[in-house]
C-alpha positions as CSV (number, residue, x, y, z in Angstrom):
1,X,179.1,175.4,-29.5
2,X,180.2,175.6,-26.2
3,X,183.1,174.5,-24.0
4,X,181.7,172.4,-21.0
5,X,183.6,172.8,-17.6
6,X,186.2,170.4,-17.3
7,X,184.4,169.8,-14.1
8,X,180.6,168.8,-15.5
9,X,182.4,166.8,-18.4
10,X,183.7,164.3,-15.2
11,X,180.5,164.1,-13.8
12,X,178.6,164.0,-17.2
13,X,180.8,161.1,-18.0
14,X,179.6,159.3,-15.3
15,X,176.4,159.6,-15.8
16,X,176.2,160.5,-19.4
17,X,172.1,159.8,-19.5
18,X,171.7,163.0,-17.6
19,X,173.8,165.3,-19.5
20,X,171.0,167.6,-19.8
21,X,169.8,167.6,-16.2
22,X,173.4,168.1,-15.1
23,X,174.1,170.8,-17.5
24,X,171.6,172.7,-15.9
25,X,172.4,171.8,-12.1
26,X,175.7,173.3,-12.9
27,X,174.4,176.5,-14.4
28,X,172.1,176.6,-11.7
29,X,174.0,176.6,-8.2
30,X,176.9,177.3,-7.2
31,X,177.1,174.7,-4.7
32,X,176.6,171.8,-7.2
33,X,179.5,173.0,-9.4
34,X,181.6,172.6,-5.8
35,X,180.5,169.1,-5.8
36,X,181.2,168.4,-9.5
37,X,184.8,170.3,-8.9
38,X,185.7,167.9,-5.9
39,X,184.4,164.9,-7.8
40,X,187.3,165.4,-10.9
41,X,189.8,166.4,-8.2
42,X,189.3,163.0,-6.6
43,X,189.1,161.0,-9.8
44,X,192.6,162.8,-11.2
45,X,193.9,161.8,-7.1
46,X,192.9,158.2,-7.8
47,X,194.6,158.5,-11.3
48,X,197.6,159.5,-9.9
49,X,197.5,157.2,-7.1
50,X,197.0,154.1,-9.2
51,X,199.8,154.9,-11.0
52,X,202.4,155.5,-8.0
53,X,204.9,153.0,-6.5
54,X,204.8,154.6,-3.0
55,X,203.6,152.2,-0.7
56,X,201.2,154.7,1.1
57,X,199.4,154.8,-2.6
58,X,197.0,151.8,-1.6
59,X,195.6,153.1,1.7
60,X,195.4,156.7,0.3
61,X,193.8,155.5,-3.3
62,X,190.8,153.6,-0.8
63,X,190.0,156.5,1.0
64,X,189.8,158.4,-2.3
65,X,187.6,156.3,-4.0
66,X,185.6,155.7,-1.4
67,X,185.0,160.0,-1.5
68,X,184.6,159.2,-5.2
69,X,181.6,157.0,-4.1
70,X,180.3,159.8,-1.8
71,X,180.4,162.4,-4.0
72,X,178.3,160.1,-6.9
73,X,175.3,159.7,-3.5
74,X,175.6,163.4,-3.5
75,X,175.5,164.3,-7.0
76,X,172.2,161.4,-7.5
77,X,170.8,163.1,-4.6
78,X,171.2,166.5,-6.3
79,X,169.5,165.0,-9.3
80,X,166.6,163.2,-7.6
81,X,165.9,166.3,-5.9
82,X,166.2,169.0,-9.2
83,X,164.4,167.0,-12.1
């Protein structure tokens, strides 16, 4: 069996109904596997964030998850669009 990206397995635990649609996306193009990379980047950023005492965390962990929310348009659009 095979590994999946540590990127897809972010996105495809997000939206784990569409495993199989997002399995192939990512095969697919190039561009979508930039998308899924930046979408696990800025859930381990909010990770880190929520777990940090610096003041600075709270304003930096909103921006951040508002990308996360972003990213999730993007990725439904890339969906809607491929299947």
């Amino acid at each position: 069996m095979k590994k999946i990206h540590a990127d897809l397995f972010a996105v495809i635990n997000r939206f784990p109904d569409q495993e199989d649609a997002l399995k192939r996306l990512f095969l697919r193009s190039t561009d979508f596997q930039g998308i899924c990379e930046d979408y696990r980047k800025c859930q381990d950023a909010l990770l880190h964030l929520a777990r940090s005492d610096n003041d600075d965390a709270s304003a930096s962990w909103k921006e951040y998850a508002m990308l996360l929310k972003e990213l999730e348009s993007e990725i439904i659009e890339y969906l809607n669009e491929n299947t």
